[in-house]
N, CA, C and O atoms as a DFTB+ gen file, in Angstrom:
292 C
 N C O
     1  1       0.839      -1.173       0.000
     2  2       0.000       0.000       0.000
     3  2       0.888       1.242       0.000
     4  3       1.842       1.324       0.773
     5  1       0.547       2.295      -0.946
     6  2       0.942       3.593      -0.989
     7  2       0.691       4.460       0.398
     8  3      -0.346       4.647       1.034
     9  1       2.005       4.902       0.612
    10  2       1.861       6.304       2.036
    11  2       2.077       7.657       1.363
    12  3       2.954       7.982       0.562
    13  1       1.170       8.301       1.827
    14  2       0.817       9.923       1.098
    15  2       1.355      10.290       2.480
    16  3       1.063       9.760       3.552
    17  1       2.345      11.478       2.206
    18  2       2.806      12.289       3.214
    19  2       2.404      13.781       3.177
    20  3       2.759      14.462       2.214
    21  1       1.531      14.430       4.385
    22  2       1.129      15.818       4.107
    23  2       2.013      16.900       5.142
    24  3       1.914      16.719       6.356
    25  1       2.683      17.772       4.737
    26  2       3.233      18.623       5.719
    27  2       2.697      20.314       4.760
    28  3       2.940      20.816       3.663
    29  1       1.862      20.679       6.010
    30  2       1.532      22.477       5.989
    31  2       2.708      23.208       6.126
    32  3       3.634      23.012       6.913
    33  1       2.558      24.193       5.162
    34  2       3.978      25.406       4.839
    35  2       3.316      25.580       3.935
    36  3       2.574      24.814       3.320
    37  1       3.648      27.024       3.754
    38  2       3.545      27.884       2.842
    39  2       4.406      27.553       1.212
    40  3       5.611      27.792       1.140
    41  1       3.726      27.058       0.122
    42  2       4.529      26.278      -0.353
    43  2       3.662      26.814      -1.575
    44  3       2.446      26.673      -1.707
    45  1       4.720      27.592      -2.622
    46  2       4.292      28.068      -3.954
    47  2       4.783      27.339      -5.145
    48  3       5.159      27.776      -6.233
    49  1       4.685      25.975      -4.636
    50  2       4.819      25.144      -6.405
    51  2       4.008      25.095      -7.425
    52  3       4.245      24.907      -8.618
    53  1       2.841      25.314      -6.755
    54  2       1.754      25.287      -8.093
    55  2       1.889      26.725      -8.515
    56  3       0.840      27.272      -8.854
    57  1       3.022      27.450      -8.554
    58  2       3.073      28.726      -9.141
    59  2       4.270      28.447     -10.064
    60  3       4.996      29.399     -10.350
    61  1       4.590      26.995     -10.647
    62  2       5.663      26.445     -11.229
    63  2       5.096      25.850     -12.087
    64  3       4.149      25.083     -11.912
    65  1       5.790      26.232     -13.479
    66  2       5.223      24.831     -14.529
    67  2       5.050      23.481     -14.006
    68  3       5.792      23.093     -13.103
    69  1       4.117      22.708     -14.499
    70  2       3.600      21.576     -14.311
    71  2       5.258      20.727     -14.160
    72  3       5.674      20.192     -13.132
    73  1       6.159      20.829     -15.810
    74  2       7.441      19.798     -15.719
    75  2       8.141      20.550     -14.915
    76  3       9.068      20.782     -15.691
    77  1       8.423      21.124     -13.937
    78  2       9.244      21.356     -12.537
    79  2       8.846      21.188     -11.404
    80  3       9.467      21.014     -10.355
    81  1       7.727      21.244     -11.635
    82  2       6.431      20.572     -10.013
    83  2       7.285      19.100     -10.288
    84  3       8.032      18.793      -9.359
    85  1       7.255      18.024     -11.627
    86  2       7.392      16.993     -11.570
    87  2       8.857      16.677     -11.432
    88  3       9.127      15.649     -10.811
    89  1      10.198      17.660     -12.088
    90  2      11.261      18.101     -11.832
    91  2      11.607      17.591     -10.044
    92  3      12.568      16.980      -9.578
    93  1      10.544      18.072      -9.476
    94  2      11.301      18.601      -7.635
    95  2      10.822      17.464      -7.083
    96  3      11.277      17.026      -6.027
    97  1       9.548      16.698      -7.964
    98  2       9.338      15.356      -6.927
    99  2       9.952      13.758      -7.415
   100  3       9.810      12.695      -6.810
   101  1      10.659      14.011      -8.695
   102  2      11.881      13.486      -9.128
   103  2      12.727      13.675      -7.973
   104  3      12.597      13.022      -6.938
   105  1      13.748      14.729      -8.189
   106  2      14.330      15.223      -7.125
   107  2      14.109      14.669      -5.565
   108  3      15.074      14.291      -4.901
   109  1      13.020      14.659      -5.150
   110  2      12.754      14.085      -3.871
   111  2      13.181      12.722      -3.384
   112  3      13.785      12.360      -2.374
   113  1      12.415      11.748      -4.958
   114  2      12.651      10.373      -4.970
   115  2      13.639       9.786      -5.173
   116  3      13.726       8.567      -5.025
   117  1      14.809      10.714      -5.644
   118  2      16.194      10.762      -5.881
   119  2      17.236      10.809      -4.482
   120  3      18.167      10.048      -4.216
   121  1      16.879      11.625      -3.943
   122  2      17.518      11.594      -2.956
   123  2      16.893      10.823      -1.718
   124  3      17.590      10.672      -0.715
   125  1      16.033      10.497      -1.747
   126  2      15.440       9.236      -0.852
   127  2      15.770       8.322      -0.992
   128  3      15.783       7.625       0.023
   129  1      16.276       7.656      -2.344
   130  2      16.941       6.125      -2.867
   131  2      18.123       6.226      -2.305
   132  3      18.420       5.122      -1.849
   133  1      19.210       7.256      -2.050
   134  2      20.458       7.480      -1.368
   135  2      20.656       7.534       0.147
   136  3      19.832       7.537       1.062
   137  1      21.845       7.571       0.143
   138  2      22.754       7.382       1.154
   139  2      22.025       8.709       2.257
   140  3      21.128       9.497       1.956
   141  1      22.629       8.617       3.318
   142  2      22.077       9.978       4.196
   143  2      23.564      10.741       3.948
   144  3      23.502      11.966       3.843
   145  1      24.333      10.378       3.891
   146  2      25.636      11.593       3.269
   147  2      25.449      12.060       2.198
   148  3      25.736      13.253       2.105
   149  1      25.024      11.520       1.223
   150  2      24.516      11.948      -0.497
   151  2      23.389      12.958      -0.129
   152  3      23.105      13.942      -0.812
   153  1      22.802      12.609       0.990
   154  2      21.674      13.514       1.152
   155  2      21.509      14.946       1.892
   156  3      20.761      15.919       1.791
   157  1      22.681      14.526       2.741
   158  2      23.540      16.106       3.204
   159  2      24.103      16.835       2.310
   160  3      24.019      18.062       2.378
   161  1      24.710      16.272       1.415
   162  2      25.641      16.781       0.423
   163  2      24.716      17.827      -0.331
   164  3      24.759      19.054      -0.232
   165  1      23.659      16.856      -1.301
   166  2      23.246      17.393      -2.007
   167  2      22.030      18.752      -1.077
   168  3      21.777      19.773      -1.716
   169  1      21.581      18.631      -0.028
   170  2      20.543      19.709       0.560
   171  2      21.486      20.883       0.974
   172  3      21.017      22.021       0.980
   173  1      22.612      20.700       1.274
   174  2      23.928      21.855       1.388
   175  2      24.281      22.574      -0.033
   176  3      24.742      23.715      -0.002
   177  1      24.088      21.980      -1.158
   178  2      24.270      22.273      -2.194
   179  2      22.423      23.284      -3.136
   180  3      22.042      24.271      -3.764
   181  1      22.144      22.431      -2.717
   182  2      20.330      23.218      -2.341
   183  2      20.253      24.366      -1.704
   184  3      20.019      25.337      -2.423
   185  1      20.404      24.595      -0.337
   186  2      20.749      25.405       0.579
   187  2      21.185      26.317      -0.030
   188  3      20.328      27.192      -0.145
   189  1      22.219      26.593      -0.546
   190  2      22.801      27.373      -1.634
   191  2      21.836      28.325      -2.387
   192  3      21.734      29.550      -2.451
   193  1      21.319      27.517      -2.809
   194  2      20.813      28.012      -4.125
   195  2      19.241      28.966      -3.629
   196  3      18.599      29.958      -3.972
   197  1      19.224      27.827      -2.583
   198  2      17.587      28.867      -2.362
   199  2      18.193      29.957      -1.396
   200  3      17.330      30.619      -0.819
   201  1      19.296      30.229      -1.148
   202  2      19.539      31.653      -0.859
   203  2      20.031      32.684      -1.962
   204  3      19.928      33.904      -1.832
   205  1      20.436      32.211      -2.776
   206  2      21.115      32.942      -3.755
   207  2      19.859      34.110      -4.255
   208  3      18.651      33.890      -4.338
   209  1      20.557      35.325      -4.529
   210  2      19.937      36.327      -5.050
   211  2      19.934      36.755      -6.526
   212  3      20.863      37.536      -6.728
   213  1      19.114      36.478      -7.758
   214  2      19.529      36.695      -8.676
   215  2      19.458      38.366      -9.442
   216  3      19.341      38.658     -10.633
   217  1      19.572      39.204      -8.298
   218  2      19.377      40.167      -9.138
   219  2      21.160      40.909      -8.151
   220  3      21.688      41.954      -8.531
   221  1      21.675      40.140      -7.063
   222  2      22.727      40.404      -6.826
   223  2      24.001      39.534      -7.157
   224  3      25.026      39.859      -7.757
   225  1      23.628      38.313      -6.578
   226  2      24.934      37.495      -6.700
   227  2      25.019      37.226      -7.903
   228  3      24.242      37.416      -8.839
   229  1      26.527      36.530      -7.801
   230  2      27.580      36.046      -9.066
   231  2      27.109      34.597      -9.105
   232  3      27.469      33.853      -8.194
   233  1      26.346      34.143     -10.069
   234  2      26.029      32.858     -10.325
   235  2      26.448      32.247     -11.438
   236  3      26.026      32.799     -12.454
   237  1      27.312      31.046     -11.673
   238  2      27.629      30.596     -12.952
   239  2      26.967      30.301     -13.417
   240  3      25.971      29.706     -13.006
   241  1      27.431      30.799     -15.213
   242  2      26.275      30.592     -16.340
   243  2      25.063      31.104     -16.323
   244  3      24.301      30.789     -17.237
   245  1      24.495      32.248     -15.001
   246  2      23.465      32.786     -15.272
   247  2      23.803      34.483     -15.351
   248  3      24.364      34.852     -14.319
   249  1      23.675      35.124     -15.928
   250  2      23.181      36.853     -16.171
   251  2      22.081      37.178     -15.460
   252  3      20.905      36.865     -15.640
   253  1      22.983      38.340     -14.007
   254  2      22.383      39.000     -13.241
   255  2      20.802      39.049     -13.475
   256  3      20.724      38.535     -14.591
   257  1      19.793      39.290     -13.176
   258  2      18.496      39.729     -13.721
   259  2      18.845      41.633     -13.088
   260  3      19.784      42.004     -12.383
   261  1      18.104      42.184     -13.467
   262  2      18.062      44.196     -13.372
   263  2      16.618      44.501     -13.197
   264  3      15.672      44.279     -13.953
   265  1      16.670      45.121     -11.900
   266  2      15.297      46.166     -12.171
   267  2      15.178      46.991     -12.498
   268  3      16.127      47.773     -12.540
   269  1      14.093      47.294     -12.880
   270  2      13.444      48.454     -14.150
   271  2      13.078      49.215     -13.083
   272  3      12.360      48.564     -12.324
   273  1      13.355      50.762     -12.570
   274  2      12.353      51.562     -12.151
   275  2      11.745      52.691     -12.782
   276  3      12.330      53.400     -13.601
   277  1      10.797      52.823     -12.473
   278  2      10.330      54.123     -13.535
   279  2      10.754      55.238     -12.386
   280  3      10.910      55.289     -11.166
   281  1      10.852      56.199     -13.683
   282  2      11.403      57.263     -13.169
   283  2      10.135      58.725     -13.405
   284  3       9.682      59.221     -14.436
   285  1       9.902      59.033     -11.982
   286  2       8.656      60.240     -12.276
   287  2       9.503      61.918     -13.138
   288  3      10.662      62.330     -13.203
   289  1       8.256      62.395     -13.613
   290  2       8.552      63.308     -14.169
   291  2       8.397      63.367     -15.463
   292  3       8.726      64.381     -16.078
């Protein structure tokens, strides 16, 4: 028998294309088949990323994003 797991948080995936909703629960099942060091590794490497700022930091292979402000007058 299948176990459905529910945890409440504030959680904006359905504000994600459908193939990255399916992307992150890949991802999930990926690192569940592994090791618990593979699994530190890679959430430290995660960690990362969901702090990263893309309109400040230096990220490889990606170009800053810029805001537009309008200017009155």
């Amino acid at each position: 028998m299948k176990t459905f797991h529910t945890i409440c948080m504030n959680c904006r995936i359905n504000e994600l294309p459908e193939q990255y909703q399916v992307t992150i629960v890949h991802l999930v099942n990926h690192l569940a088949s592994h090791t618990d060091s593979y699994q530190q590794h890679a959430m430290n490497r995660l960690e990362n990323i969901s702090n990263e700022n893309p309109y400040c930091d230096d990220i490889p292979g990606f170009k800053k994003l810029t805001m537009n402000f309008e200017e009155d007058g």
